[in-house]
Kinemage of the C-alpha trace (Angstrom):
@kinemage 1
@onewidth
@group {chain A} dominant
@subgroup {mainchain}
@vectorlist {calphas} color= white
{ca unk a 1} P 19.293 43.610 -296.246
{ca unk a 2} L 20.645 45.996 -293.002
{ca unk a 3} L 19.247 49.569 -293.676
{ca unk a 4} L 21.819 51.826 -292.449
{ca unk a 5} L 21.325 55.924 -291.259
{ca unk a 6} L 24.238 58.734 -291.839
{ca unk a 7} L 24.847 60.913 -289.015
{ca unk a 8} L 25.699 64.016 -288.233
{ca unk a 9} L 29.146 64.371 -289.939
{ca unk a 10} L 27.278 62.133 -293.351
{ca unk a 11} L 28.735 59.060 -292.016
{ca unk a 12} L 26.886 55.733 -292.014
{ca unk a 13} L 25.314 55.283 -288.700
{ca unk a 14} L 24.402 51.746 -286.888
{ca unk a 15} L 22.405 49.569 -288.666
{ca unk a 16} L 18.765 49.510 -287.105
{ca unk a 17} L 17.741 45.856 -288.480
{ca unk a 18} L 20.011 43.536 -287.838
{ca unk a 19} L 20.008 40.646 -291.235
{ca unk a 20} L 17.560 37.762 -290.601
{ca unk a 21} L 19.253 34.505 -289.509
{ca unk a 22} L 19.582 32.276 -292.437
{ca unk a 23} L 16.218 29.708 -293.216
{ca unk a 24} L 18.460 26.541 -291.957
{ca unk a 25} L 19.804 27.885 -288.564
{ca unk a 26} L 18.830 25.410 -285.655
{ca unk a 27} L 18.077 26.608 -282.671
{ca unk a 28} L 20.911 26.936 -279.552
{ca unk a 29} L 21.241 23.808 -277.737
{ca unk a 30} L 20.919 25.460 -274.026
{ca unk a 31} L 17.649 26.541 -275.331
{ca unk a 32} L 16.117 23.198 -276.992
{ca unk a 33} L 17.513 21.967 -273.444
{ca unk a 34} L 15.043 24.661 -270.918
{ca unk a 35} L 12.089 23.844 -273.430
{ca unk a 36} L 13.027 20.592 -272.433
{ca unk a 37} L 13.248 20.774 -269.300
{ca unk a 38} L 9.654 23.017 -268.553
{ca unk a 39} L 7.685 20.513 -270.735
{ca unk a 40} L 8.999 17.944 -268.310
{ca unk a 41} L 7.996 19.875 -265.367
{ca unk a 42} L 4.608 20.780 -266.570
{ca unk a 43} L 4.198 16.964 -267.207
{ca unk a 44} L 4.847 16.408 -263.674
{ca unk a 45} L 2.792 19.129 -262.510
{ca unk a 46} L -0.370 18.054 -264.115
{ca unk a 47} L 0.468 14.599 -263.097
{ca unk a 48} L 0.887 15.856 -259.087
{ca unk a 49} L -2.118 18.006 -259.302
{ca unk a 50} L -4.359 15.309 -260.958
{ca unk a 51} L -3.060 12.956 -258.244
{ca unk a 52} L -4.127 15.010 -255.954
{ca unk a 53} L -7.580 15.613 -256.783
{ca unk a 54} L -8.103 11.963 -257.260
{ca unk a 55} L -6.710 11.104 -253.497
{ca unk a 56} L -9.165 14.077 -252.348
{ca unk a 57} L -12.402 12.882 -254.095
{ca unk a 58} L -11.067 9.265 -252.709
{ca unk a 59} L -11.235 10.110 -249.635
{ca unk a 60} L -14.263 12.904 -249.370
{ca unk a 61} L -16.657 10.580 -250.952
{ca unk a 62} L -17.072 8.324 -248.392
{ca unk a 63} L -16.931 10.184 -245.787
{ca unk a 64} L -20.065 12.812 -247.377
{ca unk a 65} L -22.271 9.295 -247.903
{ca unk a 66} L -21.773 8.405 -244.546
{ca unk a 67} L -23.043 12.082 -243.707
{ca unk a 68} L -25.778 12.037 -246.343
{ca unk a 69} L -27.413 8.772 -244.820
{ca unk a 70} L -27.059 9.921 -241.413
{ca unk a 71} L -30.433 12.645 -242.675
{ca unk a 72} L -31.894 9.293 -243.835
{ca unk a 73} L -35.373 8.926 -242.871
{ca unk a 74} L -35.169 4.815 -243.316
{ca unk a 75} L -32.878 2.090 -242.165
{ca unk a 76} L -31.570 1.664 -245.513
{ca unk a 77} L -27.509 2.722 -246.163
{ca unk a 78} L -28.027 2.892 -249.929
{ca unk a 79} L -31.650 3.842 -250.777
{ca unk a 80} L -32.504 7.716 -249.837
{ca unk a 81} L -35.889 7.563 -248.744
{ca unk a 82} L -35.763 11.864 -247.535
{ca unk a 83} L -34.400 13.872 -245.258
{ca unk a 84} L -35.034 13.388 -241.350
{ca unk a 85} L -33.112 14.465 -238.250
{ca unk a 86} L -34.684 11.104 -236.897
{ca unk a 87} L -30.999 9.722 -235.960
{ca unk a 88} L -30.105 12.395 -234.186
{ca unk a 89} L -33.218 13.198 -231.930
{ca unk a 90} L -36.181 12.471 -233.119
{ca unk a 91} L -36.057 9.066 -232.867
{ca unk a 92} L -37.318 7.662 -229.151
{ca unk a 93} L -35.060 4.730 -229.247
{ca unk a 94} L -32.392 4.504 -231.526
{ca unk a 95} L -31.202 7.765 -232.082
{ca unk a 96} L -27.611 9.122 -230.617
{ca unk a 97} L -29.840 11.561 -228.258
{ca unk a 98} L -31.927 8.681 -226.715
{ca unk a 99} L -29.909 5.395 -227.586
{ca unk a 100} L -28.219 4.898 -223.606
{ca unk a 101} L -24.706 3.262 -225.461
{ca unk a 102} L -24.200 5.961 -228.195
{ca unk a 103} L -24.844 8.889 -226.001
{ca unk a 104} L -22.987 7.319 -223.334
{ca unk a 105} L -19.709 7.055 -225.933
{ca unk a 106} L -20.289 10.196 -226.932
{ca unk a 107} L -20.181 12.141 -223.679
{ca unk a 108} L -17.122 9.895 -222.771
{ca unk a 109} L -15.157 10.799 -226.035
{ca unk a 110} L -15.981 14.775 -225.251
{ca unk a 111} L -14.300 13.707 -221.154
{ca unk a 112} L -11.543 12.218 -222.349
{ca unk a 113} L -10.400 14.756 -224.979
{ca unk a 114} L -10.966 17.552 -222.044
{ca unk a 115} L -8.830 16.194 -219.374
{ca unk a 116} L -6.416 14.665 -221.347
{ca unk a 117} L -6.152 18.324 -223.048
{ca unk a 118} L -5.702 19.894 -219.558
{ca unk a 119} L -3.360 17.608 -217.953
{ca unk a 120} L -1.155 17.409 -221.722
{ca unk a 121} L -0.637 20.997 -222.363
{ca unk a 122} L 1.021 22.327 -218.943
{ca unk a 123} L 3.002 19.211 -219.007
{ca unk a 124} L 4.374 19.260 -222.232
{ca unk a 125} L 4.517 23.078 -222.219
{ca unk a 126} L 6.483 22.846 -218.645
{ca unk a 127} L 8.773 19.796 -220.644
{ca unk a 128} L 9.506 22.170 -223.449
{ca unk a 129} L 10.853 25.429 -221.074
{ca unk a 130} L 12.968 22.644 -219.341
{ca unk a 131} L 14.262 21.188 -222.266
{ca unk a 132} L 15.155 24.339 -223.738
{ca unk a 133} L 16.435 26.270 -221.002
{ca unk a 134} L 18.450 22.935 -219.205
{ca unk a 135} L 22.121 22.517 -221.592
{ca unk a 136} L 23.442 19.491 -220.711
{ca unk a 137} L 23.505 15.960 -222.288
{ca unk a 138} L 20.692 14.514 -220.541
{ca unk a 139} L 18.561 17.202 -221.752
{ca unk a 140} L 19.843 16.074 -225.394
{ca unk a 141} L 18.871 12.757 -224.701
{ca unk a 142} L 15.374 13.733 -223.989
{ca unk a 143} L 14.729 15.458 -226.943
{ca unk a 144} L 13.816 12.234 -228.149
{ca unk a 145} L 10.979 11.926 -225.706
{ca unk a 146} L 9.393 15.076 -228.152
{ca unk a 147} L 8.939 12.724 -231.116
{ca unk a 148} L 7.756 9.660 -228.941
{ca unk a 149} L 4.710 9.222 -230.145
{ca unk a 150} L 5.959 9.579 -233.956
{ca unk a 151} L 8.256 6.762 -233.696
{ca unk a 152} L 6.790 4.422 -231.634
{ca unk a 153} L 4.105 2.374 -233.122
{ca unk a 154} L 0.569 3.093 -231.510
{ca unk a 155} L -0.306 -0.359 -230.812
{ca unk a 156} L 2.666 -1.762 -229.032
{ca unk a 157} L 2.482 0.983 -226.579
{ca unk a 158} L -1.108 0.122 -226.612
{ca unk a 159} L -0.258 -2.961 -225.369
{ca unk a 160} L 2.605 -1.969 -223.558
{ca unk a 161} L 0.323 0.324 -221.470
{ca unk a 162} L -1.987 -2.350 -220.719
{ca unk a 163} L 0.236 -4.747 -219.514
{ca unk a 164} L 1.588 -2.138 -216.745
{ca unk a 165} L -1.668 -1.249 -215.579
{ca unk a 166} L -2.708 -4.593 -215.377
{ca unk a 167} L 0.597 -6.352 -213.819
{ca unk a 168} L 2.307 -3.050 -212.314
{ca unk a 169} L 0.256 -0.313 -211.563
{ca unk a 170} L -2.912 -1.870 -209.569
{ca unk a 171} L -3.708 1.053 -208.438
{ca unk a 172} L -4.690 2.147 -211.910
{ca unk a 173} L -7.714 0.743 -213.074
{ca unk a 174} L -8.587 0.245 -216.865
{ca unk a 175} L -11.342 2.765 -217.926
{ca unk a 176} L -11.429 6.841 -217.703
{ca unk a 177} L -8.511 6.572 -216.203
{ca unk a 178} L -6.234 4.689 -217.580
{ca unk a 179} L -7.729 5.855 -220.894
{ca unk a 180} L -6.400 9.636 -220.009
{ca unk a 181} L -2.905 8.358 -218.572
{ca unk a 182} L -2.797 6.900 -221.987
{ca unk a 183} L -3.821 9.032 -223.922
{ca unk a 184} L -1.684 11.789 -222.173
{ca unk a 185} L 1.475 10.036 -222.844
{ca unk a 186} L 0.553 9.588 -226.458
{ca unk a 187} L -0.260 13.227 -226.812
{ca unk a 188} L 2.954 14.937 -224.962
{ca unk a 189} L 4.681 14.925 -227.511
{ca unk a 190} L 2.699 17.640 -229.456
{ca unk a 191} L 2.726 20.766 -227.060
{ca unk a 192} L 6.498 19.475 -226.435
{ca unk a 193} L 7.066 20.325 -230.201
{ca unk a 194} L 5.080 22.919 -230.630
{ca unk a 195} L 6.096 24.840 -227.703
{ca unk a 196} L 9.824 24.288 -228.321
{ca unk a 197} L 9.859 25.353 -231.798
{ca unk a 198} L 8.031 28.730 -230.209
{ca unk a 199} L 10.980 29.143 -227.633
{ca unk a 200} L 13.678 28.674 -230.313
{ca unk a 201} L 11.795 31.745 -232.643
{ca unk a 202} L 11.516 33.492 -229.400
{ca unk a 203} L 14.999 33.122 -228.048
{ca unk a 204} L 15.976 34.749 -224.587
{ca unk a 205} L 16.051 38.327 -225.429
{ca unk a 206} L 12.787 39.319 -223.720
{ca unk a 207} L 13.674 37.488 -220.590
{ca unk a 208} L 17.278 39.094 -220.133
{ca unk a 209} L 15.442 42.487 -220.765
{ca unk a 210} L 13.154 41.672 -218.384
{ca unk a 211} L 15.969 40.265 -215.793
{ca unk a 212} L 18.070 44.025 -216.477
{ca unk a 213} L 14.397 45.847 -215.344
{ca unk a 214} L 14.648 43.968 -211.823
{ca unk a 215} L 12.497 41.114 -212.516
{ca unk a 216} L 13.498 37.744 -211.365
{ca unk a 217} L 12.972 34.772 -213.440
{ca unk a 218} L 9.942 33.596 -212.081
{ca unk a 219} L 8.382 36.889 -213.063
{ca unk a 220} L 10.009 37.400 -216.200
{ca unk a 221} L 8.837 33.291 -216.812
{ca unk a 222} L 5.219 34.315 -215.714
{ca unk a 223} L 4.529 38.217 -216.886
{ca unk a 224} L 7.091 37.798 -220.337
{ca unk a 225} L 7.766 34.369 -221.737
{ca unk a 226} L 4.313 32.616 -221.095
{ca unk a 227} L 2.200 35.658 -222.457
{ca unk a 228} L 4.233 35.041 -226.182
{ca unk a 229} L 4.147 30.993 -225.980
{ca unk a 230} L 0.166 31.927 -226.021
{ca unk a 231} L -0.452 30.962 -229.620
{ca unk a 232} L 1.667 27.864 -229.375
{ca unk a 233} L 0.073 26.886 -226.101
{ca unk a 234} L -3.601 27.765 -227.780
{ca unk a 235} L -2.142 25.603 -231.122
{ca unk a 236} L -1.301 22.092 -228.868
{ca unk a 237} L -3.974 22.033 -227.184
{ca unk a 238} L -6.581 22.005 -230.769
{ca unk a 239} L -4.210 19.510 -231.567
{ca unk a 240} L -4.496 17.093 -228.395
{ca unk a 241} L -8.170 17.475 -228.311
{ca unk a 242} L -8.395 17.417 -232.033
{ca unk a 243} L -6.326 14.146 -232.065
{ca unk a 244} L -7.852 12.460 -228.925
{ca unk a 245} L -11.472 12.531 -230.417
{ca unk a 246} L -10.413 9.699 -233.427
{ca unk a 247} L -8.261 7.649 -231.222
{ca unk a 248} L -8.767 4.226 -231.084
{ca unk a 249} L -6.004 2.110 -230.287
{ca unk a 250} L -4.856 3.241 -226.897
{ca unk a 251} L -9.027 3.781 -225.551
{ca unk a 252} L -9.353 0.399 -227.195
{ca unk a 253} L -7.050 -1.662 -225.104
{ca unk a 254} L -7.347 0.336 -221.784
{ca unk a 255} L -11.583 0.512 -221.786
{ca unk a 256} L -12.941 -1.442 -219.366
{ca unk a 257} L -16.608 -1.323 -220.270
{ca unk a 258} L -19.444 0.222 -222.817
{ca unk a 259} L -19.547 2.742 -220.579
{ca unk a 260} L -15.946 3.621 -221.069
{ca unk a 261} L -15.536 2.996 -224.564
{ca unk a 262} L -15.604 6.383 -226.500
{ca unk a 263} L -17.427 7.056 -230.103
{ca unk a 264} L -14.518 5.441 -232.255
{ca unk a 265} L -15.039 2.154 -230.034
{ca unk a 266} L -18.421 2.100 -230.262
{ca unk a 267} L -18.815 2.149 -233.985
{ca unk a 268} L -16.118 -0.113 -234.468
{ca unk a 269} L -18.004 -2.748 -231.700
{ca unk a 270} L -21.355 -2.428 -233.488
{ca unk a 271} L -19.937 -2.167 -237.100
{ca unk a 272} L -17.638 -5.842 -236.257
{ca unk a 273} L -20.908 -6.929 -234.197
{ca unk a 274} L -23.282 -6.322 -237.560
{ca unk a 275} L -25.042 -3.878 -235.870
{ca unk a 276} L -24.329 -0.885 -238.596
{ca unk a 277} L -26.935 1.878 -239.336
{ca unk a 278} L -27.646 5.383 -240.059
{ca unk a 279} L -27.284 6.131 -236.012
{ca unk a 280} L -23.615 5.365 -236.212
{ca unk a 281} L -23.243 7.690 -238.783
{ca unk a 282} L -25.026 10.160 -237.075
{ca unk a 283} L -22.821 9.633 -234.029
{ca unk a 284} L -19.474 9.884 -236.285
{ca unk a 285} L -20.874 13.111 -238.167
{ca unk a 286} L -21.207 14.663 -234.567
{ca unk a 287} L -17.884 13.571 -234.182
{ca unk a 288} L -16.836 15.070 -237.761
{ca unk a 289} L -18.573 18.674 -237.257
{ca unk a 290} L -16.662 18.644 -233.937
{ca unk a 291} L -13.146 18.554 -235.178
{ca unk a 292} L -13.829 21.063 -238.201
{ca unk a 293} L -14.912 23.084 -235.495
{ca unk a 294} L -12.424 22.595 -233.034
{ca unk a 295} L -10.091 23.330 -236.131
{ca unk a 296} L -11.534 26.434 -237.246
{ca unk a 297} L -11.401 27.515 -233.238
{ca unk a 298} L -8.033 27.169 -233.813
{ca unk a 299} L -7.070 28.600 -236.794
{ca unk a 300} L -9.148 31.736 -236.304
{ca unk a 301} L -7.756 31.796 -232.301
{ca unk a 302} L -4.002 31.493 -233.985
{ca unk a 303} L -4.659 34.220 -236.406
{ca unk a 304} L -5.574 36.390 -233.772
{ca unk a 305} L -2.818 35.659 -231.599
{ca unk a 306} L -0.102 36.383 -233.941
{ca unk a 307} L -1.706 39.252 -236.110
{ca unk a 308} L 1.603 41.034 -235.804
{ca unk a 309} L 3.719 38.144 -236.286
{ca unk a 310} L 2.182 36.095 -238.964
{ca unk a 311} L 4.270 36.367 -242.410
{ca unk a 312} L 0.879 34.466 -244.380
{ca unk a 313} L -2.284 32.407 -243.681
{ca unk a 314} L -0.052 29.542 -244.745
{ca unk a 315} L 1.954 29.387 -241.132
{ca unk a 316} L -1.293 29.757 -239.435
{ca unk a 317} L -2.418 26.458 -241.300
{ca unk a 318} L 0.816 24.606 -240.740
{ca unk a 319} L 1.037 25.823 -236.998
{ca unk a 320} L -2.747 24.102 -236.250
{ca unk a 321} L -2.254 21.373 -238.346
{ca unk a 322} L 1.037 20.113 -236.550
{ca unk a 323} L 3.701 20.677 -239.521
């Protein structure tokens, strides 16, 4: 029952408790429908998020067993007989340190990711300023050069690559050097993208402030545009190194020898060979510690670039990581 107040003049006043909805009153439609709808939604996120964890554990297990029998004192890949750096140094014969074909494919995967890094960057950062700053149909058309490598499969231009340094380009022999002209034109296509999305957040404004101060557009280019594509620049080039340490395809077809052949080569040649064992792993954990590091290089060099541009540590993240 309402209780009801008289105010001022004796008059009933508003009713402070409204009456109780009846025992039998359903509940609104539009409401059963948003309970509906979040239960759903939860569902889905519990479903996404134990997905996720399962494609994680899927794919960290393996890869920390191959680490953990790398410190294996035996031969065995399944039976821990203690720790040992024996695969790594210690060893006078087998390990990656003293073992003439691992060592060798190590120092050659450290080359190639080096010059390909240095000859990649200026190119594709040079492609990306032309791209952007050149408005005409052609320079449409080549936009499409920027996603090469994401739409053309890796092993037909593999193969395509070998055939015109074999047949064409004689002057090109397979090995370190083919391997980098390879490898160079498979990797363009990151500083391209990475660069040009930098120009389009940067626009022109800085270089037609610079141009009204008296500078011409080499020195605006030089002293004003490159200084700001920094962290882009710094952000392609962890990627092309990053991505030129796993490659295999491309090396694959345009080595010449073992002693052009770089890590991922080499364990796939012993590995298909039968020649597994706790020195590969060693040589693909180097490999392993090398990218996190390279990685964290970037991400920390990144952060520091853009400390008064950065929005979260998200974009930092998605920047290095290629996204």
């Amino acid at each position: 029952m309402a209780v009801t107040l008289p105010d001022a003049t004796g008059a009933a006043g508003e009713e402070l408790f409204a009456p109780s909805p009846a025992a039998g009153a359903r509940t609104p439609p539009a409401a059963v429908r948003r309970s509906s709808i979040i239960a759903r939604l939860r569902r889905r996120a519990v479903f996404l998020e134990t997905f996720t964890w399962l494609y994680l554990i899927w794919s960290i297990i393996p890869i920390g067993i191959a680490v953990l029998f790398s410190f294996n004192s035996g031969k065995a890949q399944a039976t821990w007989q203690g720790f040992s750096w024996r695969w790594y140094v210690t060893d006078p014969t087998q390990s990656v340190l003293h073992n003439a074909e691992l060592h060798q494919a190590f120092v050659q995967t450290l080359v190639l990711a080096g010059l390909t890094t240095l000859i990649t960057v200026p190119i594709g950062v040079a492609f990306a300023i032309g791209i952007d700053r050149w408005r005409t149909r052609t320079a449409s058309a080549l936009n499409f050069v920027m996603i090469f490598s994401f739409v053309v499969p890796e092993l037909l231009l593999a193969i395509a690559l070998f055939f015109v340094v074999t047949d064409l380009l004689h002057f090109l022999p397979l090995g370190t050097t083919a391997e980098v002209a390879g490898l160079v034109v498979w990797n363009l296509s990151w500083p391209a993208i990475v660069v040009r999305s930098r120009l389009v957040t940067i626009g022109r404004v800085y270089e037609e402030a610079a141009a009204d101060l008296g500078a011409s557009r080499l020195k605006a280019l030089w002293r004003v545009l490159m200084p700001m594509l920094m962290p882009a620049i710094f952000a392609s080039a962890v990627l092309v190194f990053a991505g030129v340490i796993d490659d295999f395809v491309i090396v694959e077809q345009l080595s010449s020898t073992a002693a052009t052949q770089p890590v991922s080569v080499a364990i796939y040649s012993n590995v298909h060979g039968g020649l597994a064992g706790p020195a590969l792993n060693a040589l693909a954990t180097l490999m392993l510690v090398i990218s996190l590091v390279v990685a964290a290089i970037g991400y920390v060099g990144y952060r520091l670039m853009t400390r008064g541009e950065r929005k979260n540590t998200a974009e930092a993240l998605t920047t290095i990581a290629g996204m």
